[in-house]
N, C-alpha and C positions, 0 to 999 in steps of 0.2 A: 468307507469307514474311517473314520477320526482313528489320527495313531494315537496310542497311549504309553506309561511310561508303566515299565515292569521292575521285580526285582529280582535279585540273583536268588534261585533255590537251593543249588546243587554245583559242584567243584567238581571236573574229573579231567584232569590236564587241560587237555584243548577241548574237552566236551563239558559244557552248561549248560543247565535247565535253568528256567526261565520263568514264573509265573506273573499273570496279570499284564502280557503282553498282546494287545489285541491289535487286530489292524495290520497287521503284518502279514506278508506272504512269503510263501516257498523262496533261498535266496533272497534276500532280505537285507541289507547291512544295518545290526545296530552296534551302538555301542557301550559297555559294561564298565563300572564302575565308576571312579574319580580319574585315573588313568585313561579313560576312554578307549578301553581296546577294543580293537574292528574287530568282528566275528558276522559271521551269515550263518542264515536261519536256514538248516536241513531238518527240520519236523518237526510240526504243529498239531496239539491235540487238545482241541476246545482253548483255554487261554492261558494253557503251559506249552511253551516251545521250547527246542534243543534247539542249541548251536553248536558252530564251530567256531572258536576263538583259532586267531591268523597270530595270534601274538602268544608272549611268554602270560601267563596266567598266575605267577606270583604274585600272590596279597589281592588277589581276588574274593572275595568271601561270602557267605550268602549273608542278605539283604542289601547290599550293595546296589546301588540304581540301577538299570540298565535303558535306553533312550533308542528309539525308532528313526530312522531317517528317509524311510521310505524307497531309498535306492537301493541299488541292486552293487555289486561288486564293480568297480566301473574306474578306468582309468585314463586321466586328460593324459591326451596326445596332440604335440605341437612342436615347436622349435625348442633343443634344448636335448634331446634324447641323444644325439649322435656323439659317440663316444665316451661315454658317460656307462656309470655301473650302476645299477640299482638292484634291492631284493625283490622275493617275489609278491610286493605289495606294490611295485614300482617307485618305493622310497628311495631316495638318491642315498649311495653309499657313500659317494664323496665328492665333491665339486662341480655337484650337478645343480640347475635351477631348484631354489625351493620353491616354486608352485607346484613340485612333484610332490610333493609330501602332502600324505591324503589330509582333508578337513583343515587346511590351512588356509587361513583368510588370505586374500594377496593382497597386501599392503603396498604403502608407498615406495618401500625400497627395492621394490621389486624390479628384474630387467624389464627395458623396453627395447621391444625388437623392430630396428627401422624395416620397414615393407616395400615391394616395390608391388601396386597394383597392376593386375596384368587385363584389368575392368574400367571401364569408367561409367559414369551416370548417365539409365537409360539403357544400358547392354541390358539385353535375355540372358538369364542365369538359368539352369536345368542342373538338378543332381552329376556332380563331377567336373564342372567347369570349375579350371584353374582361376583363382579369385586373386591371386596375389604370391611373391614369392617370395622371401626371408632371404636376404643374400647371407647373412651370421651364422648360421644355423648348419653350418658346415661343409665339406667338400660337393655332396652330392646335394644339388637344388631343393632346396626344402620347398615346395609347392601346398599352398592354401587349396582346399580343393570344397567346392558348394557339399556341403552335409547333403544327405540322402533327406529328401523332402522338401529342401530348400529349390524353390523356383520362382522366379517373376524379374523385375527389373531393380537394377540397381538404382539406388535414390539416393545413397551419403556413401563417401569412402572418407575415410579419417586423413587426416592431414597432420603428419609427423609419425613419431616411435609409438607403441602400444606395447601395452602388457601382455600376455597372453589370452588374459580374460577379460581384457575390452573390449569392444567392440572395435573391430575394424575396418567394416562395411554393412551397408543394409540392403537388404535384397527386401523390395514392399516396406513391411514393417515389422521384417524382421531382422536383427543383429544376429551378425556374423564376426566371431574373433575368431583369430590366429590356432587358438586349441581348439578340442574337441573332445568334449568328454563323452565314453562309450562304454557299455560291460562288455568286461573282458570276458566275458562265455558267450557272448553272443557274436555270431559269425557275421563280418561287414556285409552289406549290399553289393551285386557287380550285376552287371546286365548281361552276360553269357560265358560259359563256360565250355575250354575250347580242348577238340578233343587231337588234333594234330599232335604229336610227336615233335619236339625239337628238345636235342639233347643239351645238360647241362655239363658244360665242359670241368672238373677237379683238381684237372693236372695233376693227377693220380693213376699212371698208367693199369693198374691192376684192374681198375673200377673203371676207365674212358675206354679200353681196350676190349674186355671180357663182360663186364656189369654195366652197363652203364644207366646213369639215369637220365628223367626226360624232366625236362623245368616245368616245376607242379605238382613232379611227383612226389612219393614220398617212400623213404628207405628207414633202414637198418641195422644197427652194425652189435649186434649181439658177441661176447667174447667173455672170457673167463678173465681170473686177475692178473695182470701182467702180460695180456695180450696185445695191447698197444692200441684200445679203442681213444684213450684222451688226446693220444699222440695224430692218431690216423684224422677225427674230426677236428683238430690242431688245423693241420694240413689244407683239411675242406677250407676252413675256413679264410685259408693266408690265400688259399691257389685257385678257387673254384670264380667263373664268373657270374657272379652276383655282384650287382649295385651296392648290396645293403645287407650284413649280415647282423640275426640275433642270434646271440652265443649265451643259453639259457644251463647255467652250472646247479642243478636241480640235483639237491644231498649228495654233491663231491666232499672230497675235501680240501680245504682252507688255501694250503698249500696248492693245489691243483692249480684252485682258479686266479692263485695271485700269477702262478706260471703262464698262466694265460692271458694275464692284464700284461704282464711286461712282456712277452712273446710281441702280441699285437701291438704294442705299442714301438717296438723295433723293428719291427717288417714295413718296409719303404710299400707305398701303393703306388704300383705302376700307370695306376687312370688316371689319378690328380695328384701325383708328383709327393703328397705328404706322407704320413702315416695310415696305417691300416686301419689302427684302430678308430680315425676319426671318422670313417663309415660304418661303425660298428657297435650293434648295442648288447652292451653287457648286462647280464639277468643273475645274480649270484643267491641264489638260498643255501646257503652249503652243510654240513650235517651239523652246524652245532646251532645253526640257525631256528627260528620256530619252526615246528612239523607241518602245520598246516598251512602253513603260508608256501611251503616246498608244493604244495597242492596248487595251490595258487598261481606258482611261478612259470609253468607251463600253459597256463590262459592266457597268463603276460606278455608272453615271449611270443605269441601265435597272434594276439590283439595286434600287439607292437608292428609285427609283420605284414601284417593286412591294414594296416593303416599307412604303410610306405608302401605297399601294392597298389592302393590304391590312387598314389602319386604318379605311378606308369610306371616301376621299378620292379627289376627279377630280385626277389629276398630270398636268403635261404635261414632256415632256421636249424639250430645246432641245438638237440637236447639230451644234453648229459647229467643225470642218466632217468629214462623212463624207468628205469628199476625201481627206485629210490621215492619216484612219484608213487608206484602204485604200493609202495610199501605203506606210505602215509597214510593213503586210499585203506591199508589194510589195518594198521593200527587205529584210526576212527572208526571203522565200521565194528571194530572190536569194543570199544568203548560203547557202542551203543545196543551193543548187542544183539547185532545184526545176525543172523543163521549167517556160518560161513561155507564159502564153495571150496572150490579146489585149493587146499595150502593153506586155507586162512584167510584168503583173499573174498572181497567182496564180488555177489555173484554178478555186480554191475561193473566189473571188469571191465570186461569185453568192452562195452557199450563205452565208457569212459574213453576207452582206447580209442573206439572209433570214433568218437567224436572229435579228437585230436586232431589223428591221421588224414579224415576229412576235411577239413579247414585247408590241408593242403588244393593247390591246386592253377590251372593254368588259364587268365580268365581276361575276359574283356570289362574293364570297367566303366562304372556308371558316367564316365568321363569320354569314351571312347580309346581305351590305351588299352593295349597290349601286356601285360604285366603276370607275373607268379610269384607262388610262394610256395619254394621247396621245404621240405621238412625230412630232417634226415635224426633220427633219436638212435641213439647209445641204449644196448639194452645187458644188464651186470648179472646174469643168472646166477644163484649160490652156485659153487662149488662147479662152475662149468656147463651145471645142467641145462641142455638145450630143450628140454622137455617142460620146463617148467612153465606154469600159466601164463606169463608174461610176455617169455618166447616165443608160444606158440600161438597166444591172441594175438601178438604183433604182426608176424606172418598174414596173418588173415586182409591188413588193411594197408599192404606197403605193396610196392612195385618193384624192389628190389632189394637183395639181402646180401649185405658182403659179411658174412661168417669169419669168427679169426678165429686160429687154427693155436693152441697153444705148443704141440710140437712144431710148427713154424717162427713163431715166437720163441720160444726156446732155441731153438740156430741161428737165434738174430737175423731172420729175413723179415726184414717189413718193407711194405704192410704185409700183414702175418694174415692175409684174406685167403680162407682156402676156397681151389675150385673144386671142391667135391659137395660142398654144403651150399655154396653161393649160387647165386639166380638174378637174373633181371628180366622181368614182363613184358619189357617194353624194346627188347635186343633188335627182335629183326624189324621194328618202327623205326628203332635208331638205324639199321641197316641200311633199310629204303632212304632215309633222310641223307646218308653218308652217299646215296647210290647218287639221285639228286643233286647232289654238289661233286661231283667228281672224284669221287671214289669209291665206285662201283663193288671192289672187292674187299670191300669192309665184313661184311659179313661171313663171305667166305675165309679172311683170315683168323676170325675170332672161333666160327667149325672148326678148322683145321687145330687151334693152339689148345679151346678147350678138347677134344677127341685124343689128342698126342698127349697133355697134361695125364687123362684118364688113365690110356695105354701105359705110359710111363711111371704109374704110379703103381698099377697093377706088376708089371715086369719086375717094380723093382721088392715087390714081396719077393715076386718068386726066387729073382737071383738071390734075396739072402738063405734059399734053400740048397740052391742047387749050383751058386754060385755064377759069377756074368760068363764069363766065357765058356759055360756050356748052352748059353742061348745062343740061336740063330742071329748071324752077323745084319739084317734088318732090325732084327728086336734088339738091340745093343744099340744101333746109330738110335732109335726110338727113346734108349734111357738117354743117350748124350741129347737128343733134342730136348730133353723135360730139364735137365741141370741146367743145358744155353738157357733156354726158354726164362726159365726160375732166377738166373744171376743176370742173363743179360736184359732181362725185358719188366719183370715182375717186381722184382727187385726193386727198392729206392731208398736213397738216403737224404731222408729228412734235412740232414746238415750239411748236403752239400751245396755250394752257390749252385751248380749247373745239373743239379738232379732233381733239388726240393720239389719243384717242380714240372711238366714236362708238357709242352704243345703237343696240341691233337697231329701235326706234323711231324713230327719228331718219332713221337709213340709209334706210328703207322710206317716211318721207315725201318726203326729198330725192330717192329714186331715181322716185317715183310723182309729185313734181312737176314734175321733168324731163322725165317721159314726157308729163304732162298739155300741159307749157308745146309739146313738140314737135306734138302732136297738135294744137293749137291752127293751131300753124305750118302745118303740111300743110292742116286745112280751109282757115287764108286763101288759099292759093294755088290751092287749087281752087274757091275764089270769086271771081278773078281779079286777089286784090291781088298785087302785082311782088312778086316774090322777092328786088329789091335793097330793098326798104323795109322786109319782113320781117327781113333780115340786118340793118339801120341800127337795129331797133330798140332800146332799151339793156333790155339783157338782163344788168346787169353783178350788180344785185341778187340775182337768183339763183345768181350764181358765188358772190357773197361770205356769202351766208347761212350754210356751212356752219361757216365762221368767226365769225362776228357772235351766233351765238347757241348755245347750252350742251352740251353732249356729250350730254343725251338730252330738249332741248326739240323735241319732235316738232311739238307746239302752232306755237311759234314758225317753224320752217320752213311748216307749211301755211302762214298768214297769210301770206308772204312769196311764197308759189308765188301765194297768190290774188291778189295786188297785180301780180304779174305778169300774171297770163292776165286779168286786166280792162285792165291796160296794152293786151295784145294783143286784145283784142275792138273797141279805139277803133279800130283800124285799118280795121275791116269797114264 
């Protein structure tokens, strides 16, 4: 069906009606007005359609044109993303290529990005063979990769610089450039998806230690205000190993995300010697931004990611906050007056969420590479409530949930993650992986810390009944194992050079000298030394080690456990 041009009926912020729009389908991008503002078609009835406008809708007015373009929400991916910020239309926010900016012609002044072809004329191309790589295009190898469909022999490769959207090779007779335009809600192509276990390292002892996640998977981190969820995905972001992170700031605020452009742009990257943020792609819708395009920016950030996956790179995705998304989600479907479910919220929730959470994942590509995309979302419940729809769909479609505790937060222990609410699916996979590689007793240390946290936590209700020293001199070394535990191991400070963050080495000593130093504790009392002299002894060396010595001097921790448990052997 021939598209046709319609006109505006109906104004309701980010919702307009539409008549005399034919030829169009579900999803849809047109565009409204003299302004041109992007909107997708969510409902069609005979040849009045609704939309949803992505932009500010001022001076929009009915009869105003509106024009068809037959695509879908869709955005070019190529050289030029890496370190760079854009909203959730993936329009450059500042000194980024203008080929990003949707519906814009590329003209002559546009960059041209020299190539090195990694093909010559006459090679077999097959979906995922590497076509060429972009040395400009930033620290980690920007690699050209054959679109899905594309197969047969090369016939021209270009000779000098291209623009994005030139052509810069023919496979048959068809041209192939450097970008690639895709809809952002449609999930890339890979050729299998892989169900092994391998963990993704944080440098977050709380989370590498007790929770940990597996690369592909996909997490959690739900918390009230002030519990250090910006701070804690901060962290993921500077310490965890990923290739390639997208850092999607979905309805924060302003300030947040400027905190986070200059955070990353002062963290040294320890793989290519520069900065962090030049592997790092920045997504900002933030609350004062359009509402529906907050909707958008979480396709974005997920596209973005599966199109550097598809390069052979571990991504991880950062989305602060799915709150905030499905708020959007909740104010549109009010406008259209949708029956609502639980809160207000639309009863396609769920179903939104999972389709997110799904896109995670740990997969071989249509290339033959090994590659993932972790997806880890910030969820902002009102007032704390961990009950609420958002909370509780999220749960349904993650692997692992690090919970922050706002009386934790409040005693300034971060990360403020508690072990009473926290979970990870994939522990004893990580186990067996840890077993595998030589360190067998991975598992058993993580039983032993969360069981004693438990214990420890429970004791210490009761002592504020009946006071510590009417417990049993066992159950008193138990609360001193939960304080160690809590300061020497759980603990981290964000701003220290030699804490920020901490090797899986490192972790494994500090968490296995704590246990040792405890274990030590319980044989003295069952040799009859006092449990007040046990508590008196200075145990403070082992709290401050984890600070005193280097993010992966493992060495240096043992020495420091042993000086201790000789300390505690004078006792006997």
């Amino acid at each position: 069906m021939e598209l046709s041009a319609g006109t505006v009926r109906r104004v309701n912020g980010p919702l307009v009606e539409v008549d005399g729009l034919t030829g169009v389908a579900m999803l849809d991008v047109v565009h409204l007005g003299p302004e041109r503002i992007a909107a997708e078609v969510v409902g069609l009835a005979g040849e009045r359609a609704t939309l949803q406008a992505y932009e500010y809708t001022g001076g929009l007015r009915p009869g105003h044109q509106v024009e068809a373009t037959g695509d879908r929400l869709s955005g070019l991916f190529g050289p030029g993303l890496l370190g760079q910020a854009f909203d959730g239309l993936l329009r450059p926010l500042s000194g980024a290529p203008v080929w990003l900016t949707p519906d814009r012609e590329v003209g002559a002044g546009d960059r041209a990005w020299q190539f090195e072809a990694r093909v010559s004329v006459g090679d077999e191309v097959v979906p995922g063979t590497v076509l060429a790589v972009v040395p400009e295009a930033g620290p980690v190898e920007h690699r050209v990769v054959a679109p899905a469909g594309v197969r047969g022999r090369v016939t021209w490769v270009a000779d000098g610089p291209v623009t994005v959207t030139e052509p810069a090779l023919r496979v048959d007779d068809r041209d192939v450039a450097l970008a690639e335009r895709w809809p952002l809600r449609v999930p890339r192509p890979f050729r299998e998806r892989l169900s092994q276990v391998v963990p993704l390292h944080t440098g977050q002892r709380v989370l590498d230690l007790l929770y940990p996640i597996a690369r592909g998977a996909a997490a959690a981190v739900p918390g009230g205000f002030g519990t250090g969820k910006t701070l804690l995905l901060q962290q993921i972001a500077k310490w965890s190993e990923a290739d390639v992170v997208v850092y999607v700031g979905c309805g924060e605020r302003g300030n947040e995300m400027a905190e986070v452009l200059t955070e990353l742009a002062l963290v040294p990257d320890e793989r290519t010697g520069g900065r962090l943020v030049d592997r790092t792609v920045i997504i900002a819708n933030t609350s004062n931004m359009p509402m529906m395009a907050r909707e958008a920016s979480i396709h974005s950030g997920i596209a973005v990611a599966e199109y550097f996956r598809d390069m052979g790179y571990d991504v991880v995705v950062i989305a602060d906050s799915t709150s905030r998304w499905a708020e959007a989600l909740r104010e549109f479907a009010n406008r259209t007056g949708d029956l609502p479910a639980e809160e207000g919220y639309p009863a396609t929730l769920a179903s939104e969420l999972a389709a997110f959470y799904e896109r995670a994942g740990r997969v071989v590509t249509l290339g033959g590479r090994t590659a993932s995309t972790t997806v880890i979302g910030a969820v902002s419940p009102p007032g704390g409530d961990m009950t609420e729809p958002v909370t509780t769909g999220t749960q349904r479609f993650i692997r692992s949930l690090w919970l922050l505790d706002r009386d934790l937060a409040y005693a300034r222990h971060y990360p403020a993650v508690s072990w009473n609410g926290s979970f990870a699916r994939d522990a004893d996979a990580v186990g067996a992986w840890h077993a595998a590689r030589g360190d067998p007793a991975w598992r058993s240390r993580r039983a032993t810390t969360t069981a004693l946290l438990a214990e420890a936590d429970r004791l210490a209700s009761l002592a504020e009944v009946i006071g510590t020293s009417s417990l049993p001199a066992h159950e008193r070394v138990v609360l001193l194992a939960g304080r160690l535990l809590r300061d020497a191991v759980l603990q981290q400070n964000a701003l220290s050079g030699n804490d920020a963050s901490c090797t899986a080495a490192k972790g494994a000593a500090l968490l296995g000298g704590v246990l040792d130093v405890v274990d030590a504790c319980q044989r003295l009392v069952a040799r009859g030394v006092a449990a007040t002299t046990v508590e008196e002894t200075d145990l403070a060396d082992l709290v401050r080690v984890r600070e005193e010595v280097g993010p992966g001097d493992a060495e240096g921790v043992a020495q420091r456990c042993a000086e201790v448990l000789a300390r505690l052997e004078e006792l006997a």
